[in-house]
C-alpha positions as CSV (number, residue, x, y, z in Angstrom):
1,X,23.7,-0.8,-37.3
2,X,22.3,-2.2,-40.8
3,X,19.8,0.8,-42.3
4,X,17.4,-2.2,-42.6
5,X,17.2,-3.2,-39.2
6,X,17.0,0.4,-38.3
7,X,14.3,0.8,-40.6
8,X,11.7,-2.0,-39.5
9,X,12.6,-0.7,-36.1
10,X,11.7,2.4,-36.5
11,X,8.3,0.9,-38.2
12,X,7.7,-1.1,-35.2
13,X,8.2,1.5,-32.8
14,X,5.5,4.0,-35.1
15,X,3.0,0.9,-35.1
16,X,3.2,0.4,-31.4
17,X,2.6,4.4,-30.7
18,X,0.0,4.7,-33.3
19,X,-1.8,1.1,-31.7
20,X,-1.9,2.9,-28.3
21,X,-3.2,5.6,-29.4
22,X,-6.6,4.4,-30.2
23,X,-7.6,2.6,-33.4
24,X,-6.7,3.3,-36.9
25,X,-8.2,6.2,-38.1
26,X,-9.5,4.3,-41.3
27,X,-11.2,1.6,-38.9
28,X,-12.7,4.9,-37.1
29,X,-13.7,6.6,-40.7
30,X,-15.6,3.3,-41.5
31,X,-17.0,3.2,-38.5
32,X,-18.8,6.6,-39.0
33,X,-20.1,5.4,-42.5
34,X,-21.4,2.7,-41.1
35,X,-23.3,4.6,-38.4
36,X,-24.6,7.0,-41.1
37,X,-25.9,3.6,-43.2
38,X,-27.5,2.8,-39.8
39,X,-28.9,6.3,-39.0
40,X,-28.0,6.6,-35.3
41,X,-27.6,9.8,-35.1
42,X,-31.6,10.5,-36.3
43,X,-32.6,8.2,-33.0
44,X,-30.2,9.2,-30.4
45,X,-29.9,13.1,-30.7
46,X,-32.7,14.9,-29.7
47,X,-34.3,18.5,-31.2
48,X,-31.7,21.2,-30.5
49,X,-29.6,18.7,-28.9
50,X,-26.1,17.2,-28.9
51,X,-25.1,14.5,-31.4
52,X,-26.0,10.8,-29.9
53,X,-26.6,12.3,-26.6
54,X,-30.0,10.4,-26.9
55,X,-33.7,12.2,-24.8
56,X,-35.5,12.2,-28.5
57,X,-38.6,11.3,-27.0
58,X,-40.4,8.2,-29.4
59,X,-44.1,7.3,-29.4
60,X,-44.9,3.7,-28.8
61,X,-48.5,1.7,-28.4
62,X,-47.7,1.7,-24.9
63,X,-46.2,5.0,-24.3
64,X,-43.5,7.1,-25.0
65,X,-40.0,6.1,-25.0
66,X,-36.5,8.5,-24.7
67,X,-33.3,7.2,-26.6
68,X,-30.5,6.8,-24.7
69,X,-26.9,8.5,-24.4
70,X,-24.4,6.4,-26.7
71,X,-21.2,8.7,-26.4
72,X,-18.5,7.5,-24.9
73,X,-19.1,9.4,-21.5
74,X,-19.7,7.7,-18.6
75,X,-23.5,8.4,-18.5
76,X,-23.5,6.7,-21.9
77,X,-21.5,4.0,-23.2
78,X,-18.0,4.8,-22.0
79,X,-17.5,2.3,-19.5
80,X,-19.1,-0.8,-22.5
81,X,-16.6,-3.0,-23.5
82,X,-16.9,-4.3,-27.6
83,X,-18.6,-7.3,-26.1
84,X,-21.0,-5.1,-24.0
85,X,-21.5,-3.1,-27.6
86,X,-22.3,-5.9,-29.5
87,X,-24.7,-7.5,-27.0
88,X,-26.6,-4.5,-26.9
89,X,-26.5,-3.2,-30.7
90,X,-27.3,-7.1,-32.3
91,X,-28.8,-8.6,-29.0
92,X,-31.3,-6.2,-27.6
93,X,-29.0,-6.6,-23.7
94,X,-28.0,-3.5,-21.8
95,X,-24.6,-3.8,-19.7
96,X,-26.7,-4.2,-17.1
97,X,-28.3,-7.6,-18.7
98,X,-31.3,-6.3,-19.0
99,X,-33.2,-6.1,-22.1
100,X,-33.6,-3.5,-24.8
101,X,-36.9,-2.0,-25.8
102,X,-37.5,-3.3,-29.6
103,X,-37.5,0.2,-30.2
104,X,-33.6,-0.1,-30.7
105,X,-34.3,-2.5,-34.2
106,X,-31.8,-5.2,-32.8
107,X,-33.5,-7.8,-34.5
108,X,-32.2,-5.8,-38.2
109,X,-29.0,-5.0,-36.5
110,X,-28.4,-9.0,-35.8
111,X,-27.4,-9.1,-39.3
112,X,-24.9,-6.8,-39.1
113,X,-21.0,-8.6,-39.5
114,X,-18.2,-8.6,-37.0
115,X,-16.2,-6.7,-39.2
116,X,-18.9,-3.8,-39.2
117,X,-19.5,-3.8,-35.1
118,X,-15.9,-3.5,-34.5
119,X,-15.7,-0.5,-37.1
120,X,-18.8,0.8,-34.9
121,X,-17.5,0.4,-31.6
122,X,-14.1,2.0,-33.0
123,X,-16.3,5.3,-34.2
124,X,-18.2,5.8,-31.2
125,X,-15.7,4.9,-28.3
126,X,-12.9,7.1,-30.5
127,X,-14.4,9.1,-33.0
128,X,-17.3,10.7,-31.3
129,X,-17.9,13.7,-28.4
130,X,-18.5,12.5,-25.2
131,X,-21.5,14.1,-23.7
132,X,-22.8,14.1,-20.4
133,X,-26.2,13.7,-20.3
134,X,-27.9,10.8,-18.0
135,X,-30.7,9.2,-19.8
136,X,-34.3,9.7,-19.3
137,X,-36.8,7.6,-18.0
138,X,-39.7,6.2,-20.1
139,X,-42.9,7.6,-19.5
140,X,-44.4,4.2,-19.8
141,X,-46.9,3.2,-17.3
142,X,-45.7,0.3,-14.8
143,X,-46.9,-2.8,-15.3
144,X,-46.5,-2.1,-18.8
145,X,-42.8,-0.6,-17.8
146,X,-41.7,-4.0,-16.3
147,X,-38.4,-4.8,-18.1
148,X,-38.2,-8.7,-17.6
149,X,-41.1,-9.7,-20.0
150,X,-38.7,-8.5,-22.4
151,X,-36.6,-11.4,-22.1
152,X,-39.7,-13.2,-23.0
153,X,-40.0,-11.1,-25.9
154,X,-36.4,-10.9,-27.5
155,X,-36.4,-14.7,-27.0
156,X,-39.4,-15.2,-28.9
157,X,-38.4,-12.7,-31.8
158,X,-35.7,-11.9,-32.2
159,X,-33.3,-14.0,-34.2
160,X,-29.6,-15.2,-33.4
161,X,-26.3,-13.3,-34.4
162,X,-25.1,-16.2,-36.9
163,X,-22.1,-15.0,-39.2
164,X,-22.5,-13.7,-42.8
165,X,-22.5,-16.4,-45.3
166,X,-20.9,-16.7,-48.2
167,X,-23.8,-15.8,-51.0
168,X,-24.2,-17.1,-54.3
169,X,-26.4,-13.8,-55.3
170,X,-25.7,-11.3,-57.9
171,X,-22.7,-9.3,-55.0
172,X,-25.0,-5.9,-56.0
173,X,-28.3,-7.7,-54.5
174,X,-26.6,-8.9,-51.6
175,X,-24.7,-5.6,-50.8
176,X,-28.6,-4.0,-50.6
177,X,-29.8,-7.1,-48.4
178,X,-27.2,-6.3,-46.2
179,X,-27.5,-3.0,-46.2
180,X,-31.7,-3.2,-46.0
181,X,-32.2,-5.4,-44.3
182,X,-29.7,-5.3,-41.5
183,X,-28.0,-1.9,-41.0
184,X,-30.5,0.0,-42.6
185,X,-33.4,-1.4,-40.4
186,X,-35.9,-0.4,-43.0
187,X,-37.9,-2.9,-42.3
188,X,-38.4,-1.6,-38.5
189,X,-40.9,1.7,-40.1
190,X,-41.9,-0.6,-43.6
191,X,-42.8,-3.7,-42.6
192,X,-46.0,-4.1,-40.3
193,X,-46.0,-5.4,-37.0
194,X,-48.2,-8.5,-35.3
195,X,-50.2,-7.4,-32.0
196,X,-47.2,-8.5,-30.1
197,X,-45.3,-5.7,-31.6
198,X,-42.3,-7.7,-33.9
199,X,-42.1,-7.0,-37.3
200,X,-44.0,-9.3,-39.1
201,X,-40.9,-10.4,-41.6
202,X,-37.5,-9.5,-41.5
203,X,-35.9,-10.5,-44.7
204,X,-38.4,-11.6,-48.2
205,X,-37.4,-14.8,-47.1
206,X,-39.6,-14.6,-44.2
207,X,-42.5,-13.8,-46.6
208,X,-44.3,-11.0,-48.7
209,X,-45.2,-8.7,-45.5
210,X,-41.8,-7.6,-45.5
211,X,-41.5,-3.8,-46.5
212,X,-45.2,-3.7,-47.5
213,X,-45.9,-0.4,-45.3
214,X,-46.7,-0.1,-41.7
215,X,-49.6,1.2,-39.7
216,X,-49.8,4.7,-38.6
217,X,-47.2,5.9,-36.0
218,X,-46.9,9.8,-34.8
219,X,-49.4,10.8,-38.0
220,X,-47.5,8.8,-40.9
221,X,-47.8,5.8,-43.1
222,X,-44.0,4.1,-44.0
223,X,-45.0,3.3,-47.8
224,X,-44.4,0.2,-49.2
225,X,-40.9,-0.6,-50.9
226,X,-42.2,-3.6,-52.7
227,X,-42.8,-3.5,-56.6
228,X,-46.5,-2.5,-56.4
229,X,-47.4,0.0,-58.7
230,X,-50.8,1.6,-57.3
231,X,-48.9,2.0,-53.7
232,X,-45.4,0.8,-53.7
233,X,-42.0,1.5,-55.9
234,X,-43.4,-0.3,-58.7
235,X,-43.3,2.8,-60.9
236,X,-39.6,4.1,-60.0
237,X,-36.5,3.1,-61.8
238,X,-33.3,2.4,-60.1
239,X,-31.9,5.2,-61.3
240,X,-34.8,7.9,-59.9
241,X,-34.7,5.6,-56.5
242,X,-31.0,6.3,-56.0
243,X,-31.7,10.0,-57.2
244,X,-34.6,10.5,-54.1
245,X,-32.0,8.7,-51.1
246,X,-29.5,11.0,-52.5
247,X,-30.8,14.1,-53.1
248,X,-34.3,13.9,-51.3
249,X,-36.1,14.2,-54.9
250,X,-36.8,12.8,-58.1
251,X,-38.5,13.6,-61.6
252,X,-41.9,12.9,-59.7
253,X,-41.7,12.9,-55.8
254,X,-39.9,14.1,-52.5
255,X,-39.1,13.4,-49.6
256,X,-41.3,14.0,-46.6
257,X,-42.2,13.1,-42.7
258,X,-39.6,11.3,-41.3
259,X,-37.9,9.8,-44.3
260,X,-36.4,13.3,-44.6
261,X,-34.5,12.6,-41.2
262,X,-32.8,9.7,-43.0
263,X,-32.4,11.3,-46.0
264,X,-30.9,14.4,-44.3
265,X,-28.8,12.2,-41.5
266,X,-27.9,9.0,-43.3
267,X,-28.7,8.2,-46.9
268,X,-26.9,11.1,-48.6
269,X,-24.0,10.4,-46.9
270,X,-23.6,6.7,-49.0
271,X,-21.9,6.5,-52.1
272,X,-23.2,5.5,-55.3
273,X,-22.7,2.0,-55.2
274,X,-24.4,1.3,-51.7
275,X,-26.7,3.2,-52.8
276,X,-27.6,1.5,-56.2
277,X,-27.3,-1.6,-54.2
278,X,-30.3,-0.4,-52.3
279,X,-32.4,0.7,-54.7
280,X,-31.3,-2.5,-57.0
281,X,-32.5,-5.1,-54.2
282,X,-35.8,-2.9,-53.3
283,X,-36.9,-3.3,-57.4
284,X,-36.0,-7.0,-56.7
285,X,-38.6,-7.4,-54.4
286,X,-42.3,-8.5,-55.7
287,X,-45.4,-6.6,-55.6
288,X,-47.6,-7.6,-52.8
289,X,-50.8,-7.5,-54.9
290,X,-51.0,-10.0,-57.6
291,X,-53.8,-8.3,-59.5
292,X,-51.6,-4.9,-59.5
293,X,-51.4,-3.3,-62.9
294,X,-49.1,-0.3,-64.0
295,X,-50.5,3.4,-63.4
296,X,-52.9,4.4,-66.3
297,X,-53.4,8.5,-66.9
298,X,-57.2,9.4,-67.1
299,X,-57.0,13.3,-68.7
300,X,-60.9,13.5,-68.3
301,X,-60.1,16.3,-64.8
302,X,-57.1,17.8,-66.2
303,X,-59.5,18.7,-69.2
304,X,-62.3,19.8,-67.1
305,X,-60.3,22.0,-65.0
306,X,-58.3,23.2,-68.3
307,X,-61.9,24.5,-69.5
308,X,-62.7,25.7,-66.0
309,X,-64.9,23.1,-65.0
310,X,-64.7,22.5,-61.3
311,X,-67.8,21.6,-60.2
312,X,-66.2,18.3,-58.9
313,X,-66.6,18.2,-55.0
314,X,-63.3,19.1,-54.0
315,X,-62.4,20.4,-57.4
316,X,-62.6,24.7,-56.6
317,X,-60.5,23.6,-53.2
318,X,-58.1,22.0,-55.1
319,X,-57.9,24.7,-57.7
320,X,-57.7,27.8,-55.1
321,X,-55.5,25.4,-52.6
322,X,-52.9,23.2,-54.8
323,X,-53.1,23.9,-58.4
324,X,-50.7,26.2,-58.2
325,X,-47.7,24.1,-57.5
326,X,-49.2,21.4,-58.4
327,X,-50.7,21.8,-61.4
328,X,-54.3,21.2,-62.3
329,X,-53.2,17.8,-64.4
330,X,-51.8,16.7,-61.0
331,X,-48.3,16.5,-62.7
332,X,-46.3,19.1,-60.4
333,X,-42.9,20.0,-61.3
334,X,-40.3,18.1,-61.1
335,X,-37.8,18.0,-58.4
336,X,-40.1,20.5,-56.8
337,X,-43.2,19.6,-56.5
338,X,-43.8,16.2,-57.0
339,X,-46.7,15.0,-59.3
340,X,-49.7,13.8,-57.5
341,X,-51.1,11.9,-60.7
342,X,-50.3,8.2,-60.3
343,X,-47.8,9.2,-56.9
344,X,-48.2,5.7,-54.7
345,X,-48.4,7.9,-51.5
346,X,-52.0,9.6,-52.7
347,X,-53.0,6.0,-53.7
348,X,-52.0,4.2,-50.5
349,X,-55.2,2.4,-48.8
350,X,-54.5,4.4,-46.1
351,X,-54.7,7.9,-46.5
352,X,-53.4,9.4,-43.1
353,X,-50.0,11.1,-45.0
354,X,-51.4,12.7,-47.2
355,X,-53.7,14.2,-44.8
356,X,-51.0,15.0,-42.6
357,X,-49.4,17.1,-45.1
358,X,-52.2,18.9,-46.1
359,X,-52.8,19.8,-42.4
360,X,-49.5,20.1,-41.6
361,X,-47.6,21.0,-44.4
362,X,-44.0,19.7,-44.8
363,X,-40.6,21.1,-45.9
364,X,-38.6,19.2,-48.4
365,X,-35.0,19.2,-47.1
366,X,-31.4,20.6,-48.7
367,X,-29.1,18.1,-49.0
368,X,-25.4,18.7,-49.9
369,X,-26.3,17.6,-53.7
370,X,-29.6,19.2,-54.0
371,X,-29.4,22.6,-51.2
372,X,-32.1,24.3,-52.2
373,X,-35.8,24.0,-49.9
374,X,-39.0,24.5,-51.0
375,X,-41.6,24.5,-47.8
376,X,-45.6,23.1,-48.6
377,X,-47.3,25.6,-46.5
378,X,-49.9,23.6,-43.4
379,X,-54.3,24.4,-44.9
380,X,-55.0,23.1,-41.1
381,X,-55.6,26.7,-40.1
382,X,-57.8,27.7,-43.7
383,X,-60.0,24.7,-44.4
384,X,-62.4,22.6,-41.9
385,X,-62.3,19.0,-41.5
386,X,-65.1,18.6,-44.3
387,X,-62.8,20.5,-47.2
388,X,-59.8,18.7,-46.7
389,X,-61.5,15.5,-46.9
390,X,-63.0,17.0,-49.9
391,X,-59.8,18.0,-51.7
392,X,-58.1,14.1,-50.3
393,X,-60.9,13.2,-51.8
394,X,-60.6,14.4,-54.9
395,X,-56.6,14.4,-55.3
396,X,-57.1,10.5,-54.6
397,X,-60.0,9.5,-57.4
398,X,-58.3,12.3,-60.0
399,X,-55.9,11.9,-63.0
400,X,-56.1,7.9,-62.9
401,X,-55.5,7.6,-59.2
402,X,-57.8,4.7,-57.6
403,X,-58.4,5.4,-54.3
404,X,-60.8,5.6,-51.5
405,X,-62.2,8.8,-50.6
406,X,-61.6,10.4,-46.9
407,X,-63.8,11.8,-44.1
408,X,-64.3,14.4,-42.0
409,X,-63.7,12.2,-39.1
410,X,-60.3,11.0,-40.3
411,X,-59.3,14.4,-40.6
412,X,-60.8,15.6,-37.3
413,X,-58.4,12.3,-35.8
414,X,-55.1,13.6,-37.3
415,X,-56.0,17.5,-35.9
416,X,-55.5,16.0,-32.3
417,X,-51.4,15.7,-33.0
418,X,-49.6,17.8,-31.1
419,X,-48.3,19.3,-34.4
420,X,-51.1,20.0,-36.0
421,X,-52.2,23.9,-36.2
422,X,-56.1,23.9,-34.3
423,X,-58.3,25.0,-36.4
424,X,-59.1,28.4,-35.8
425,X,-62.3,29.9,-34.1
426,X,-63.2,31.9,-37.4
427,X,-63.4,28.0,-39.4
428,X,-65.2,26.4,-36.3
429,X,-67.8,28.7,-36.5
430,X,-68.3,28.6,-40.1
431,X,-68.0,24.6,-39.4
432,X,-71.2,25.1,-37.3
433,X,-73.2,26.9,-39.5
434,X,-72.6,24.9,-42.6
435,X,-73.4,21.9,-40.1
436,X,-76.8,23.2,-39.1
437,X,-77.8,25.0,-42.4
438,X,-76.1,23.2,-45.0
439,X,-75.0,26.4,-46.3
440,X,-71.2,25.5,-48.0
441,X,-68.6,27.7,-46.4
442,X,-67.0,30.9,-47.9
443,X,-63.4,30.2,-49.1
């Protein structure tokens, strides 16, 4: 027989093995990146549980949702067919036809090509562990539980699958629109939400509210990603942008709350180009504030405390409590301990992260670029609700920052997390008497 026959035979014979033996591995490799750009793992694996075997519990207005099982197991997806996966990942329907809490960000994911759901589906039907773990019930209350007004609701909101057009943009921009605005879903934390619950833009098409930082949810502000300096990424270069979603840190800040889940889970896992496509579209994007102006440094503190002058209220706390990491010119050290002078997370109008952190504390993650941790010890269980408020306070009008100052109410509201160290017996006392004698406390 003719060697070349007996070749392409041979070919044909190896292509139809290797077609029934799942898909090709690079369609399954892709797959996973994709899923890493998406973050699924973050959502669907719960503490000390197995990957994307879903039960991580997720606090909503109207109670708390459980994410759901997406292995290929029978209790999760391993009876869905691609169309079943595609309904339910860009159109908010469950196999069953029912409809998907907006907690899944389907309305993002809508954007998200037919190339890139068939890489998906590949990864997660071939290239993930099946686990068998039936899914948990919401603990929201019925009638609040009632699936059908969700019909109501995705028809209302959520936009149509329509396929990717051709763009005309700069192919780096359009790459981080893609990648923002659809798999990434950063708009379902950044971008607020109306009293019905949908995100109030999806694209900066749909107008300046997109990424422009969210209410509080579980004890956290999302930031804003649009060019404001005072509270957004005005201030950031590209370059220090694609430095923090790699590595978790930059010259000036780090990662905390849960944008360390997505650093840790997805964002360090992109390579540089998707990830300068991000950060190239996020500087695209206007500041929400037209009267914004550029971060001014105001040395008149630095120089008080310098000369040991700290007579400030708040000033001694801050001295005894932070100065030693973070300097008392609010600078910090970089890639350590970011700077608090001028930081857009100590300006935001709302202050609830940064009280968070002083409360709680925070650990800023290793990633496989940057392994080392550094952990921010929690002050919940050394200072009352009146000296943290004080210190806020004080962080937030010092250096050239130019914001509001916090009360001891506010801080008394974030104490209630479940999270949150109670303050202890020792403080409360103290609390009393300072209340009734208007005696200051001992440090």
């Amino acid at each position: 027989m003719n060697k070349t026959l007996i070749a392409a035979l041979g070919l044909l014979a190896s292509s139809v093995l290797h077609a029934a033996d799942g898909p090709d591995k690079k369609l399954i490799e892709q797959g996973e990146y994709l899923a890493r750009a998406g973050d699924c793992v973050a959502c669907h694996t719960a503490k000390g549980g197995q990957p994307f075997a879903g039960g991580l519990p997720m606090e909503t207005p109207i109670g708390t949702l459980y994410s759901t099982n997406i292995t290929p197991d029978d209790t999760g997806i391993g009876q869905y067919s691609y169309e079943d996966f595609e309904r339910a990942v860009r159109q908010g329907i469950g196999k069953d036809g029912s409809s998907l809490y907006p907690a899944m960000p389907y309305p993002s994911y809508a954007k998200v090509s037919d190339a890139d759901m068939q890489a998906l589906y590949a990864y997660f039907m071939h290239g993930v562990t099946p686990v068998q773990q039936s899914n948990q019930p919401s603990d929201i209350p019925w009638p609040l539980s009632m699936r059908w007004p969700l019909a109501i609701w995705r028809g209302l909101f959520a936009p149509e699958v329509q396929a990717v057009a051709a763009s005309t943009q700069d192919p780096v921009l359009a790459r981080g629109a893609y990648l923002v605005e659809g798999l990434g879903h950063c708009g379902a934390c950044h971008t607020p939400r109306a009293l019905t619950m949908q995100e109030q833009a999806l694209s900066e098409a749909d107008g300046a509210e997109f990424l422009s930082g969210s209410a509080p949810l579980e004890g956290w502000i999302a930031k804003s990603l649009r060019g404001d300096h005072k509270d957004g990424l005005g201030s950031w270069s590209e370059a220090q942008l694609v430095a923090f979603m790699k590595t978790g840190r930059s010259e000036r800040s780090a990662v905390f709350g849960g944008m360390s889940d997505v650093v840790v889970h997805s964002l360090q896992y992109l390579n540089d180009t998707d990830l300068t496509a991000i950060a190239r579209y996020l500087k695209s994007l206007p500041a929400s504030n037209a009267h914004d102006q550029p971060f001014k440094v105001d040395e008149q503190v630095a120089k008080a405390l310098w000369q040991g002058n700290d007579s400030q209220t708040g000033a001694a706390l801050y001295v005894d409590n932070c100065g030693a990491c973070h300097r008392t010119d609010g600078q910090g050290y970089s890639r350590v301990f970011p700077a608090l002078a001028g930081n857009p997370v100590v300006q935001s109008e709302d202050a609830t992260s940064l009280i968070h952190i002083v409360l709680a504390g925070g650990t800023l993650p290793a990633t496989h670029t940057a392994p080392s941790t550094f952990t921010m010890p929690g002050f919940a269980w050394r200072l009352n609700d009146q000296q943290v408020a004080d210190v806020v306070s004080f962080i937030r009008g010092s250096w050239g920052n130019q914001a509001d100052a916090v009360t001891a109410s506010a801080v008394a509201k974030l104490r209630e997390l479940p999270h949150v160290p109670p303050k202890p017996p020792v403080l409360q006392a103290q609390s009393l008497i300072s209340d009734t004698t208007g005696v200051a406390e001992p440090q």
